[in-house]
C-alpha positions as CSV (number, residue, x, y, z in Angstrom):
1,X,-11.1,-21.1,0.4
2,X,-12.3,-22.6,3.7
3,X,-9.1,-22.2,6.6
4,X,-9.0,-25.3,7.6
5,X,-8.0,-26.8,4.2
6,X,-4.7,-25.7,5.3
7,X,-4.6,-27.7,8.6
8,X,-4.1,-31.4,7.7
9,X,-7.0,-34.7,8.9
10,X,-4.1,-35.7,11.7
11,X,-3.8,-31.9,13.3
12,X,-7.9,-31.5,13.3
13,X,-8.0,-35.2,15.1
14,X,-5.1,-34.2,17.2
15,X,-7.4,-31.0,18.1
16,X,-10.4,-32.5,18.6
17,X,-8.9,-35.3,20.9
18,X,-7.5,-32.7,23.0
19,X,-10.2,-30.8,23.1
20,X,-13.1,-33.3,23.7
21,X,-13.8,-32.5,27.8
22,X,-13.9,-29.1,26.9
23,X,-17.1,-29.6,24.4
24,X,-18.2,-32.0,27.0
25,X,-18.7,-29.8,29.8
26,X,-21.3,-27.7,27.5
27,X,-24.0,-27.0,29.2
28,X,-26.9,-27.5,26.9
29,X,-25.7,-29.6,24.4
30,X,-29.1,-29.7,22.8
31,X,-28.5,-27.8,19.2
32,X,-24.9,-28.7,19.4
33,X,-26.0,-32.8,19.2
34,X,-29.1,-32.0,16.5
35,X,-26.5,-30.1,14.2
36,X,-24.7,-33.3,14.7
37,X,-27.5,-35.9,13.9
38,X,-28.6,-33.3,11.1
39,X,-25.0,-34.5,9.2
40,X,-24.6,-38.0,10.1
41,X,-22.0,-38.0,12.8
42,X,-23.8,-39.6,16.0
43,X,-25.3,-42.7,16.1
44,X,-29.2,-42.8,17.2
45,X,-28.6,-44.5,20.3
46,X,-25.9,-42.8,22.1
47,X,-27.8,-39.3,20.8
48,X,-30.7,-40.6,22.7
49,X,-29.0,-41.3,25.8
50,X,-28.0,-37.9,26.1
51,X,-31.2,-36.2,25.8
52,X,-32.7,-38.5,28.0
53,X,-30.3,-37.6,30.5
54,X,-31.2,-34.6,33.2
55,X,-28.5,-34.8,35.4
56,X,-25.9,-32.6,34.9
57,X,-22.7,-35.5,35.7
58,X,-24.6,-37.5,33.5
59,X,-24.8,-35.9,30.5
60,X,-21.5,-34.8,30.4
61,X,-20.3,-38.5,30.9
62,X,-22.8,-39.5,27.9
63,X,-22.1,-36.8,25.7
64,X,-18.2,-37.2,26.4
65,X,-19.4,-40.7,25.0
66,X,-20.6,-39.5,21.9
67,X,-17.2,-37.7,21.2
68,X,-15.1,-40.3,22.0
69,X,-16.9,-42.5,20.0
70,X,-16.6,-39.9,16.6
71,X,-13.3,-39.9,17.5
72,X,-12.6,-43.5,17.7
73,X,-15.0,-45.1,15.1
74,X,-15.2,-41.9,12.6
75,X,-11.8,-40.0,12.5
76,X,-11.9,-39.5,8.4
77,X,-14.8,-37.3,9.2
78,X,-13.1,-34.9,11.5
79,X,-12.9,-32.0,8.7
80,X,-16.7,-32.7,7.8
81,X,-17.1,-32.3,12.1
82,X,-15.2,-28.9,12.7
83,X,-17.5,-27.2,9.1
84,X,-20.8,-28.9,11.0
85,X,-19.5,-26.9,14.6
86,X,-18.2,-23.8,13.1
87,X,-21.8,-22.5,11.7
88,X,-22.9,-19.2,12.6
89,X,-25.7,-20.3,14.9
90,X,-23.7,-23.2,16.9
91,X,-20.8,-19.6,17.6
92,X,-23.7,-17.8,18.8
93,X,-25.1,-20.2,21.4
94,X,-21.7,-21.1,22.8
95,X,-18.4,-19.8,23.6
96,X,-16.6,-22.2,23.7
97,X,-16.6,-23.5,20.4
98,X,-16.2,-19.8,19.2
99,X,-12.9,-20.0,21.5
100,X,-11.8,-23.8,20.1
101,X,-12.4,-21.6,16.5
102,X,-10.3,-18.7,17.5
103,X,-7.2,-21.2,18.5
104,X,-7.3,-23.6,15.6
105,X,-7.3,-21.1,12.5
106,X,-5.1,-17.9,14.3
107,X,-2.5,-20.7,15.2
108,X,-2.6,-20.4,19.4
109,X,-3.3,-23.8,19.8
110,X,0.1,-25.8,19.7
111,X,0.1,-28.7,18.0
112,X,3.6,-29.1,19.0
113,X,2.7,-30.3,22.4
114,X,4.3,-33.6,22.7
115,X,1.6,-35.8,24.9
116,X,3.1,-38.6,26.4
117,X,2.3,-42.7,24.8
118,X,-1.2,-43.8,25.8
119,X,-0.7,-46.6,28.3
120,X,-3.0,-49.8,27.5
121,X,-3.3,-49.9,31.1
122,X,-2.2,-48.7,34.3
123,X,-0.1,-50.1,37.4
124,X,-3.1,-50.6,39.7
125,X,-5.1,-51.8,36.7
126,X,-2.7,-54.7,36.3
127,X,-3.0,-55.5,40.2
128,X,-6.8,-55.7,40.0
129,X,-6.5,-57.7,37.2
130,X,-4.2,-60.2,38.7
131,X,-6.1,-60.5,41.7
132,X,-9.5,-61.0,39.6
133,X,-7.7,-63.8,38.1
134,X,-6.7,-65.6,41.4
135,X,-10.3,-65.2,42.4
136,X,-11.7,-66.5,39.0
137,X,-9.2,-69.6,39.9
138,X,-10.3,-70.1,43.6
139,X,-14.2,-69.8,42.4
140,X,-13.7,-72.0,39.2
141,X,-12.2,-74.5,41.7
142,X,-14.9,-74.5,44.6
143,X,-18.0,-74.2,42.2
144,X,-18.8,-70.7,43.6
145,X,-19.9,-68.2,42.2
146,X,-18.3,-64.4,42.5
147,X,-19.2,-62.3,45.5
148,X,-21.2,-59.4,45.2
149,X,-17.9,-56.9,45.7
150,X,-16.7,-58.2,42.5
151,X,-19.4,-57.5,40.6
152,X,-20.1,-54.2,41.5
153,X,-16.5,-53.4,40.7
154,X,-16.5,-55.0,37.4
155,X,-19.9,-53.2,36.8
156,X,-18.0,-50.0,38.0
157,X,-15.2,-50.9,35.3
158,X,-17.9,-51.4,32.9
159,X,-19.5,-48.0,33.4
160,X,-16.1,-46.3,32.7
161,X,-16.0,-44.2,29.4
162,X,-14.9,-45.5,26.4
163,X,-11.9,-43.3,25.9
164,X,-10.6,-44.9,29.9
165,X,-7.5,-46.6,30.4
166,X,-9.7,-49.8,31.0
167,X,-10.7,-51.3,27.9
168,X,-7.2,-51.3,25.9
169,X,-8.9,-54.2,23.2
170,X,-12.0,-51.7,22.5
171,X,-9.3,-48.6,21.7
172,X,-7.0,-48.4,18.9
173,X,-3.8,-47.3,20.0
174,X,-3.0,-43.6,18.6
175,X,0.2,-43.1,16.4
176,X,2.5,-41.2,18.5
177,X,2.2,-37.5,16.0
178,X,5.0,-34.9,16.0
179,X,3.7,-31.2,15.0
180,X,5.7,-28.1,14.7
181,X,4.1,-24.8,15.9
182,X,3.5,-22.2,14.1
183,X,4.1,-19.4,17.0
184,X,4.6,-19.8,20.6
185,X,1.6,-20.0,23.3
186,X,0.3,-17.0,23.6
187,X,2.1,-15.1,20.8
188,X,0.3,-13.9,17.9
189,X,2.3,-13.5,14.7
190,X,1.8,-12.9,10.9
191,X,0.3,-16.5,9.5
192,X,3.3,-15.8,6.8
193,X,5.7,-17.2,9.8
194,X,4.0,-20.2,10.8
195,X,5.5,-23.4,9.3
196,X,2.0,-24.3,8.4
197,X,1.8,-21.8,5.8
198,X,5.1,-22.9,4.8
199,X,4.8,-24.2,1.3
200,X,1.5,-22.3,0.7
201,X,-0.4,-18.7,1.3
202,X,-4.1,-17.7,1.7
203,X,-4.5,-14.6,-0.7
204,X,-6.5,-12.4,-1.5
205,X,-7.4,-9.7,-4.4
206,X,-10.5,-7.8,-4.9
207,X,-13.5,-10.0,-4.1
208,X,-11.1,-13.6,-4.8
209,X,-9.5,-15.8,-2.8
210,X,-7.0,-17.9,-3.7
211,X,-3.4,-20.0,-2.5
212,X,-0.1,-18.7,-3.2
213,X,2.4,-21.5,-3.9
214,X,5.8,-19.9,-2.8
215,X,8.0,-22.5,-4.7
216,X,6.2,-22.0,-7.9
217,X,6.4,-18.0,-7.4
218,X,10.1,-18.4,-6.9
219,X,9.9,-20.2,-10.6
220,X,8.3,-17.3,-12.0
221,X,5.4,-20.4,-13.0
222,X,1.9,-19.9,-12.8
223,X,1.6,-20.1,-9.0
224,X,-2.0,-18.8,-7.9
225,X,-4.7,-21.5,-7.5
226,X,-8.1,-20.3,-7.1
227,X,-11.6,-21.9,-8.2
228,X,-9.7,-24.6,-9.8
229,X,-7.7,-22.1,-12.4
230,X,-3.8,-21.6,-12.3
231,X,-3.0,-18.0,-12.7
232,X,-0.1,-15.5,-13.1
233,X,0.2,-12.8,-10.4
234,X,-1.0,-10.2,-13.0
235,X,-3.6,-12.7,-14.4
236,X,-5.5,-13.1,-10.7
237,X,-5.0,-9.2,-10.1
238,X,-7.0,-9.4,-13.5
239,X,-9.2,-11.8,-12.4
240,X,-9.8,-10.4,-8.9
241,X,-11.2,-7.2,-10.8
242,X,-8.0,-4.9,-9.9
243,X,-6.4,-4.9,-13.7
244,X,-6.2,-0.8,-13.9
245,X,-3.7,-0.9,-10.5
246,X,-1.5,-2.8,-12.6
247,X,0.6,-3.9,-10.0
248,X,0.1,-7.3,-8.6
249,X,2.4,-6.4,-5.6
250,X,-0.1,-4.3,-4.0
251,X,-2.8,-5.2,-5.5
252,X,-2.4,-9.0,-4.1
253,X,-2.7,-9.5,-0.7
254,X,-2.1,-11.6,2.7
255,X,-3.9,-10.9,5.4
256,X,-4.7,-7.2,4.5
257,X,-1.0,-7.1,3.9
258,X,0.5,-6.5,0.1
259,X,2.7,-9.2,-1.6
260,X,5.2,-5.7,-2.1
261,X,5.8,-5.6,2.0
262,X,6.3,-9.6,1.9
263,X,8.9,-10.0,-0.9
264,X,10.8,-6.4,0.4
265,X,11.1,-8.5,4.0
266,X,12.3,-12.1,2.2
267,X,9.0,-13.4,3.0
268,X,8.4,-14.2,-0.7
269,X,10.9,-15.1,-3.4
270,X,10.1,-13.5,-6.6
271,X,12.0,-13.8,-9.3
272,X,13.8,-10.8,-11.8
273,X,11.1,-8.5,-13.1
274,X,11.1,-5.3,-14.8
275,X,12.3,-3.0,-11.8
276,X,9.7,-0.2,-10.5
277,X,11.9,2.6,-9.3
278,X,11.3,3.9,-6.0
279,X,8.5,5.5,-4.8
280,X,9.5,9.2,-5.4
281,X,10.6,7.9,-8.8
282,X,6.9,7.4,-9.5
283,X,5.5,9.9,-8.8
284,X,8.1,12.4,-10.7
285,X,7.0,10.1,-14.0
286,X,3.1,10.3,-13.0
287,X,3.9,14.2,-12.9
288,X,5.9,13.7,-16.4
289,X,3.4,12.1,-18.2
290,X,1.0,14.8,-17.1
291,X,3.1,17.7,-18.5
292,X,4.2,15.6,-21.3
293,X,1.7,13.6,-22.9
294,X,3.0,12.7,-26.0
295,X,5.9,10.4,-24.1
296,X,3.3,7.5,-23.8
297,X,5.4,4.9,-25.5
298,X,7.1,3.4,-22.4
299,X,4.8,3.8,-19.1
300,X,6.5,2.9,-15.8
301,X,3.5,1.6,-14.5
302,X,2.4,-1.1,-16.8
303,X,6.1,-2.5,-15.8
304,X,6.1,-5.9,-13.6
305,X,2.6,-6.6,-14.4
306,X,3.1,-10.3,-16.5
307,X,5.9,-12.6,-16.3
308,X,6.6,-12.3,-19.9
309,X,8.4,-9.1,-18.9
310,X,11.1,-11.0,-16.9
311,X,14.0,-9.5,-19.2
312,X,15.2,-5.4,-19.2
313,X,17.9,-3.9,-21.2
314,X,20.9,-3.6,-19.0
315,X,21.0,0.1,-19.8
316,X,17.7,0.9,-18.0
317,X,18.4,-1.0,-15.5
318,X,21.5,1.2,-14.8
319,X,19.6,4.5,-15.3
320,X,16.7,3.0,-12.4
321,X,19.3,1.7,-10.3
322,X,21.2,5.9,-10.3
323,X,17.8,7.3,-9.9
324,X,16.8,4.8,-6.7
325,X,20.1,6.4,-5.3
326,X,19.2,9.9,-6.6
327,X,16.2,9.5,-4.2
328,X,17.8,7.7,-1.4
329,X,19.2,10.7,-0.3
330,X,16.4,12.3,0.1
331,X,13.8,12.3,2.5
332,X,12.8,9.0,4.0
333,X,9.9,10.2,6.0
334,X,7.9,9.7,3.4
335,X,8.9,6.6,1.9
336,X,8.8,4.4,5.1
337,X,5.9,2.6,4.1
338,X,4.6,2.2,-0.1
339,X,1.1,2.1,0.3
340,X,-1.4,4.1,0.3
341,X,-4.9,3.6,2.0
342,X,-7.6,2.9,0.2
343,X,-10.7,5.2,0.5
344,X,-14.6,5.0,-0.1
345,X,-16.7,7.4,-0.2
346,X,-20.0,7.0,1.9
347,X,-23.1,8.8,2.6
348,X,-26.1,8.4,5.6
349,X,-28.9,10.3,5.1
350,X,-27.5,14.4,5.0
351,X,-24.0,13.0,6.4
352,X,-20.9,12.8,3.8
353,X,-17.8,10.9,5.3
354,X,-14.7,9.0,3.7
355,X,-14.3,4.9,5.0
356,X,-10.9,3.9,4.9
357,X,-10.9,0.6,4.7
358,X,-8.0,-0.8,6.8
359,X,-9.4,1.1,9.7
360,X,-12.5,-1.2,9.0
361,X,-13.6,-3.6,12.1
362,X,-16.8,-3.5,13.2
363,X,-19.9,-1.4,13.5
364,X,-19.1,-0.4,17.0
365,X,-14.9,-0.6,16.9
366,X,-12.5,0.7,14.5
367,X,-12.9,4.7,13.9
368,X,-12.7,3.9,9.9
369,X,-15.1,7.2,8.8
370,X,-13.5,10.5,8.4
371,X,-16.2,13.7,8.5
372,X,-14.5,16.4,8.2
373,X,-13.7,17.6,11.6
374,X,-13.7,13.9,13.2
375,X,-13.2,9.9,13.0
376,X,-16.5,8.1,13.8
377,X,-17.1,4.7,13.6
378,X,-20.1,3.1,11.3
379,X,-22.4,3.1,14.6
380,X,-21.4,6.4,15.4
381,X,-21.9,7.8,11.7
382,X,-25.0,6.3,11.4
383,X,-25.9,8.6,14.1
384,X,-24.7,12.0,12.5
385,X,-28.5,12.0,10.5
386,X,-31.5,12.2,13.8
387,X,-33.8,10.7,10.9
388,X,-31.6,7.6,10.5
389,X,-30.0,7.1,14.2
390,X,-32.2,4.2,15.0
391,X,-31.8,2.3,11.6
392,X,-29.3,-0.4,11.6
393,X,-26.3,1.0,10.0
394,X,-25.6,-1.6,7.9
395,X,-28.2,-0.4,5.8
396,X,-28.4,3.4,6.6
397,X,-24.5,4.0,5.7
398,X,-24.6,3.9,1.4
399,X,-21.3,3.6,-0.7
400,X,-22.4,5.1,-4.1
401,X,-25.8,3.6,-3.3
402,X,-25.0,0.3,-2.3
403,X,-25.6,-0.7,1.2
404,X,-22.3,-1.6,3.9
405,X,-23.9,-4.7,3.9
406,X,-23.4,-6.0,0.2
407,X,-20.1,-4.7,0.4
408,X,-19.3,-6.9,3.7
409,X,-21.0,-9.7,1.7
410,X,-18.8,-9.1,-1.2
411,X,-15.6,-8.8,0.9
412,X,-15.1,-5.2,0.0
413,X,-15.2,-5.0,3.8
414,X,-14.1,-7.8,6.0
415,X,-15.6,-7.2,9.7
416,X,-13.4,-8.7,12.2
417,X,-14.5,-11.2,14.6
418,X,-16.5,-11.1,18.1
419,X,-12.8,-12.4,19.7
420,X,-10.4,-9.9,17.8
421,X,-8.0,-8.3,20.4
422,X,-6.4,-5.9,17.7
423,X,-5.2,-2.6,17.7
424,X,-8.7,-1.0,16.2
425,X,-10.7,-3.5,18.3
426,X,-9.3,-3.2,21.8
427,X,-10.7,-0.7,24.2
428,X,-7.6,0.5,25.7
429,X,-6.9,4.0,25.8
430,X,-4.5,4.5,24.0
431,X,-5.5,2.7,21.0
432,X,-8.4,4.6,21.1
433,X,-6.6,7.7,20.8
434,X,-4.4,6.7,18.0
435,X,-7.6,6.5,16.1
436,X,-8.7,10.1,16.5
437,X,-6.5,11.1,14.3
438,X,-5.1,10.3,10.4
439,X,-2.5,7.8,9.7
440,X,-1.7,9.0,6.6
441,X,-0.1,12.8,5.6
442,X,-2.6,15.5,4.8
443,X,-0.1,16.7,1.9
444,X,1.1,13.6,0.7
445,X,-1.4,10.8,1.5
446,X,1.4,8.4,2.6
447,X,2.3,7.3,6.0
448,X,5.3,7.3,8.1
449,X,6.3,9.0,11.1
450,X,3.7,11.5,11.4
451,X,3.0,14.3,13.5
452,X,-0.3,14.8,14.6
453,X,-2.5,18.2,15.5
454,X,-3.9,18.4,18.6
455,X,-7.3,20.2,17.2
456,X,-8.1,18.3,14.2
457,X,-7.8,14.8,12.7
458,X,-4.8,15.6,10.2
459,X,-1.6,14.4,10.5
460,X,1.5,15.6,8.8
461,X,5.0,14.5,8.0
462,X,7.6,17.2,9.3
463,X,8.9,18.2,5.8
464,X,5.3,18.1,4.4
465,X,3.5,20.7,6.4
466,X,3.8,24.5,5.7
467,X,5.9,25.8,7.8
468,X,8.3,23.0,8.2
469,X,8.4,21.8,11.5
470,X,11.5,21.1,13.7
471,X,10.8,18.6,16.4
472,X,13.2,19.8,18.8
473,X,11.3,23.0,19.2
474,X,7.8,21.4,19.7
475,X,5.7,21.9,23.0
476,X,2.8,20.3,24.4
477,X,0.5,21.1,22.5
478,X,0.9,21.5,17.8
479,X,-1.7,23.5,15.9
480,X,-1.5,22.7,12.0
481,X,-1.7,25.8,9.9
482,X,-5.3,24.9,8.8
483,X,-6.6,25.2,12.5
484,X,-4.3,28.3,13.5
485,X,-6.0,30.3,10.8
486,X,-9.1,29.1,12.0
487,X,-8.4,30.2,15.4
488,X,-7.0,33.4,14.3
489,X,-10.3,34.5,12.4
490,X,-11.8,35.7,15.8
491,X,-9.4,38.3,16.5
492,X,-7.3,39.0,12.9
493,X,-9.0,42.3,11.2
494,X,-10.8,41.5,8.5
495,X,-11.3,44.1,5.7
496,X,-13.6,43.7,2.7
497,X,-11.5,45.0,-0.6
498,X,-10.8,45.0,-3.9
499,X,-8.9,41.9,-5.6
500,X,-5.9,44.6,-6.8
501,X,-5.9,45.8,-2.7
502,X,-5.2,42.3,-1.8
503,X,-2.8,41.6,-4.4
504,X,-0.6,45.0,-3.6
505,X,-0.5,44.0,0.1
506,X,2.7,43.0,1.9
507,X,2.9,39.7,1.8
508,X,4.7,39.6,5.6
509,X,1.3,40.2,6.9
510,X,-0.4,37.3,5.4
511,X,2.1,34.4,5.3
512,X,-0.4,32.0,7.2
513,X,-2.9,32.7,4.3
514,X,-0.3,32.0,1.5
515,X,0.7,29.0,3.6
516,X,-3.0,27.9,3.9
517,X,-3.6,28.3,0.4
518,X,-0.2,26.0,-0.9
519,X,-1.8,23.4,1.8
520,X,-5.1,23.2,0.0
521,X,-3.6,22.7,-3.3
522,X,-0.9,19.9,-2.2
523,X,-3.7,18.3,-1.1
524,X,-6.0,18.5,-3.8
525,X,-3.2,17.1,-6.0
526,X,-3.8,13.5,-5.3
527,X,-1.6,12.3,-8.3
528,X,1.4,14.9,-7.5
529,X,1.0,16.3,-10.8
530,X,2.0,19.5,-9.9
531,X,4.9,18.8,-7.0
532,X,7.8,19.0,-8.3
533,X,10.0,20.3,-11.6
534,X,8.7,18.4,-14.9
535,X,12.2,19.6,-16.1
536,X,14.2,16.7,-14.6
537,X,11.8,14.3,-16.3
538,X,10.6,15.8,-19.2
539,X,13.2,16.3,-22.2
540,X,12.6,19.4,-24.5
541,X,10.4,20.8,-21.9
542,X,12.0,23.8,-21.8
543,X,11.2,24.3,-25.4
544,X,7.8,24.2,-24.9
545,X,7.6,25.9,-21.3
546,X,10.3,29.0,-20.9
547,X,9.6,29.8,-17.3
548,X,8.3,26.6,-15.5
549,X,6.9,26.8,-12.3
550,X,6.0,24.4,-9.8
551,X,5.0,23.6,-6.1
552,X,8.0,22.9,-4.3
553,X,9.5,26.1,-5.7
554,X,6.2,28.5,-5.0
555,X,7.0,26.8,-1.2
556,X,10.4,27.7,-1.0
557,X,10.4,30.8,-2.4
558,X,7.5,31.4,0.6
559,X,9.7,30.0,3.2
560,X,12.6,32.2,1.8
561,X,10.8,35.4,1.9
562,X,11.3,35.8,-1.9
563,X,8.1,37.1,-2.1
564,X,7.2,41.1,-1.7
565,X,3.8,41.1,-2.0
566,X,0.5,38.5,-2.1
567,X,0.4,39.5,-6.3
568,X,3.9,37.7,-6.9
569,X,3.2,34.8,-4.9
570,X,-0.5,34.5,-6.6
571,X,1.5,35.3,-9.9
572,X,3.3,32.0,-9.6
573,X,0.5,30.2,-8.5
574,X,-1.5,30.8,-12.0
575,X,2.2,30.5,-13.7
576,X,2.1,26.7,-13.1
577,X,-1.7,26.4,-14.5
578,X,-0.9,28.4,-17.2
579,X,2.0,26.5,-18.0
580,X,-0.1,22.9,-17.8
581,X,-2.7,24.8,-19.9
582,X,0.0,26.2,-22.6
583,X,1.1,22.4,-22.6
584,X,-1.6,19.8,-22.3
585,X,-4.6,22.1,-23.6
586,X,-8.1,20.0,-23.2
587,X,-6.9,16.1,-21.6
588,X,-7.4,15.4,-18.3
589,X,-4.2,16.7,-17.2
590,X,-5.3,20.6,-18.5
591,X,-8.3,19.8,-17.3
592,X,-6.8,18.7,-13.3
593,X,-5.3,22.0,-13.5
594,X,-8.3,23.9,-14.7
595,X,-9.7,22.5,-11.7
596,X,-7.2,23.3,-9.3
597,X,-6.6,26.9,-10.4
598,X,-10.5,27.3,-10.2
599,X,-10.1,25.9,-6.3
600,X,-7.4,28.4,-5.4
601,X,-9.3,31.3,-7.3
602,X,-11.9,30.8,-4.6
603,X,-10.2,30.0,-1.9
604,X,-8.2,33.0,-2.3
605,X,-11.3,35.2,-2.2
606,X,-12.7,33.8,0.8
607,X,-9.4,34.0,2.6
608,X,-8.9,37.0,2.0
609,X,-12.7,38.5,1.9
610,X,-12.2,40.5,-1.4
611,X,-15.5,41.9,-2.8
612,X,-17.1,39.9,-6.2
């Protein structure tokens, strides 16, 4: 939907007149004026009289003309004038219309200014008036004609632009208009705020735009307009190409920001749907249904996805509302902020990378491509392969074979613009920093308050990495555990032995290793199959599984020093994938843990060097 279809034919004309010397004092107003012509919107003879014009005063006076006179004589085609200026080509060649862009659609420009009641004509005007009627008099009475200082001020008058003070019959007096603004000068807030954007949002989902109609949403109604259709929440998430997130909340967005964060700040008003328990709630069910594949019937995740599931029972409701406060107590680092980010995979040439797309901007700002020692952005990335390093990147950098490019023309990727003074666009230090390293948990994959490793890009909540670690006791410089058994492989003895050697040593001697090892898996565990007890979730698991095993436990037990030797730690390690195996045979859940158990079998060898 085009942005200024939100901005109404009086605030455009308010705009433009207050913006007219400003276009006027362009320099070369050559293209500007053709792209004009080209739709209509100057007449032949003032268009002339500019480009027959070489001084510089001049043309600024005759092309100040031509505006004044769209203004005056064509104001219904002020929209049809902003869509002529606003094309690619007229941004390039000047600034300043890329600048009048930049404050009419982000909302700096206030149209609350009050300008004060246009004046038909001025005190001195009125003078000279009066006294060129006493000399009209005198002449008409003595036959005379007027002397020659009255006609070069008249022709002085005449020369005066059409938007002056001194024609008050030629101009039609302007409607004294009364705007609200959407944020004060010089502030720049979330478009959600503005009193323009009052009644209706810009959204977005997948490649579709549309307009969010907040009264309707509050009516539970079909309140999404795009391409002329009326949809549901769920049916534009369908329509947008997102149906298997099933969950419109996230999956709709404003401004790169979910609906989810708007309604849980009474931005939106959404009416009573089927509840989605909290965020630890979801995952113990994701793990449930893993282990327990046969309880498919009721699937938290397909909840709040149509309006036609506006009604609950009141006893589920009671049983989500004790588990949201089962999980408030526990802890919030993790559950500061719901979503996750969303990652593509990419290739250049021999490099491999991950793009995350929020971290998206442009090819030269915005560290948005994760190697995996480093954050690069496309530019930067593009020059990882020697062969490639001169190509554009555009078309160098592949997402599962498809150029950057089609994705930024299919919105995939929105770049931001030439004048975007953000966070991942700015060139301040300290932005620049931030952007070194994740903002997301390496265990987890959700953000929050994160703690950050001064060697490598990971980040960490507190609680998440192995060992735990207390802030109070922190010094200058943190070392994750993946990079202090990194650095620790220069001077730690290695020994090449036997798998039943490594498994009979003592495991006080290898804790970093065992440490390592529950890192790798927790992170290859994207869905948190394996995190915590499928007891508390599951019923009759324990008639299936006798001795369950999980993550969380193999971690404390660690932390405890429960553990004699590497073999019983290891032992509960293949205890969990046995388990999944004993329960969920050949679906993709016995196959996830086929996998993983296959991933620690060899990172255990190379860890600790044991012979094939």
């Amino acid at each position: 939907m085009d942005p200024l279809d939100f901005l109404t034919q009086e605030e455009l004309l308010r705009f433009f007149h207050c913006k007219k010397t400003e276009m006027s004092c362009i320099e070369q107003p050559h293209t500007f004026l053709n792209q004009l012509r080209d739709h209509n919107l100057v007449p032949e003879d003032l268009y002339k009289k500019v480009m027959r014009t070489r001084s510089k005063l001049q043309r600024e006076k005759s092309f100040y003309r031509v505006l004044d006179w769209l203004e005056t004589e064509r104001p219904h085609c002020i929209k049809l004038f902003w869509n002529c200026v606003f094309k690619d080509h007229i941004l390039l060649l000047y600034p300043v219309i890329r600048q009048l862009k930049s404050n009419l659609l982000d909302g700096s420009f206030r149209f609350a200014e009050d300008l004060p009641e246009k004046e038909a004509t001025s005190e001195e005007c009125r003078e000279e008036e009066k006294k060129k009627t006493e000399v009209k008099k005198s002449e008409e009475k003595r036959g005379k004609k007027r002397s020659e200082s009255t006609e070069e001020e008249e022709e002085e008058e005449e020369e005066a632009g059409p938007s002056t003070q001194s024609t008050p019959s030629k101009r039609k007096k302007l409607q004294k208009l009364s705007y609200s603004s959407p944020i004060s000068k010089g502030v720049k807030e979330d478009i959600w705020t503005w009193p323009l954007y009052k009644k209706v949002l810009p959204v977005t989902c997948g490649n579709k735009e549309g307009s969010l109609y907040r009264d309707k949403l509050a009516k539970g109604e079909e309140c999404i307009l795009a391409e002329g259709r009326w949809f549901t929440p769920s049916a534009f998430e369908e329509f947008g190409g997102k149906k298997s997130s099933k969950n419109w909340k996230m999956s709709i967005r404003c401004q790169d920001t979910p609906l989810q964060k708007l309604i849980e700040e009474d931005h939106l008003k959404c009416p009573r749907f089927l509840s989605r328990r909290s965020l630890s709630s979801q995952s113990k069910q994701r793990r449930t249904t893993s282990s327990h594949p046969r309880q498919s019937e009721h699937n938290i995740f397909e909840s709040d996805t149509d309006f036609e599931e506006e009604e609950e029972e009141e006893e589920e409701e009671e049983e989500e509302e004790n588990d949201q406060e089962a999980v408030g107590n526990g802890d919030e680092e993790c559950q500061g902020e719901v979503d996750k980010p969303e990652f593509l995979s990419v290739t250049c040439g021999s490099a491999t990378g991950t793009l995350q797309k929020d971290r998206f901007a442009s090819g030269t700002s915005g560290k948005c491509i994760r190697t995996a020692s480093k954050w690069l952005t496309p530019v930067e990335f593009a020059r990882e392969d020697p062969v490639l390093a001169n190509s554009s990147w555009k078309k160098s950098i592949l997402c599962q074979g498809i150029p950057i490019s089609d994705l930024i023309e299919r919105r995939v990727l929105i770049p931001h613009s030439l004048l975007c003074g953000c966070r991942l666009c700015s060139k301040k230090k300290k932005y620049l920093m931030e952007q070194e390293n994740d903002d997301y948990c390496a265990v987890c994959v959700r953000r929050g308050s994160l703690l950050c490793c001064d060697r490598c890009p990971r980040a960490f909540h507190t609680g998440c990495h192995l060992p735990t670690v207390d802030k109070g006791t922190l010094g200058e410089q943190w070392l994750c555990t993946y990079c202090v058994l990194t650095e620790s492989q220069g001077w730690r003895y290695t020994r090449d032995w036997s798998l039943t050697q490594a498994l009979e040593s003592c495991i006080s001697e290898f804790i970093l290793e065992c440490q390592y090892l529950l890192l790798q898996l927790y992170n290859a565990d994207k869905d948190h199959i394996f995190f915590s007890d499928p007891c508390d979730t599951v019923p009759r698991y324990k008639e299936f599984i006798k001795n369950p095993m999980w993550l969380d436990k193999v971690a404390e037990k660690l932390q405890d020093r429960q553990y004699s030797s590497v073999g019983q730690f290891v032992s509960d390690i293949h205890l969990i994938f046995k388990n999944c195996a004993t329960f969920n045979r050949d679906n993709e859940f016995g196959q996830t843990g086929a996998r993983l158990r296959q991933l620690f079998d060899e990172e255990f060898q190379h860890v600790f060097s044991v012979k094939n």
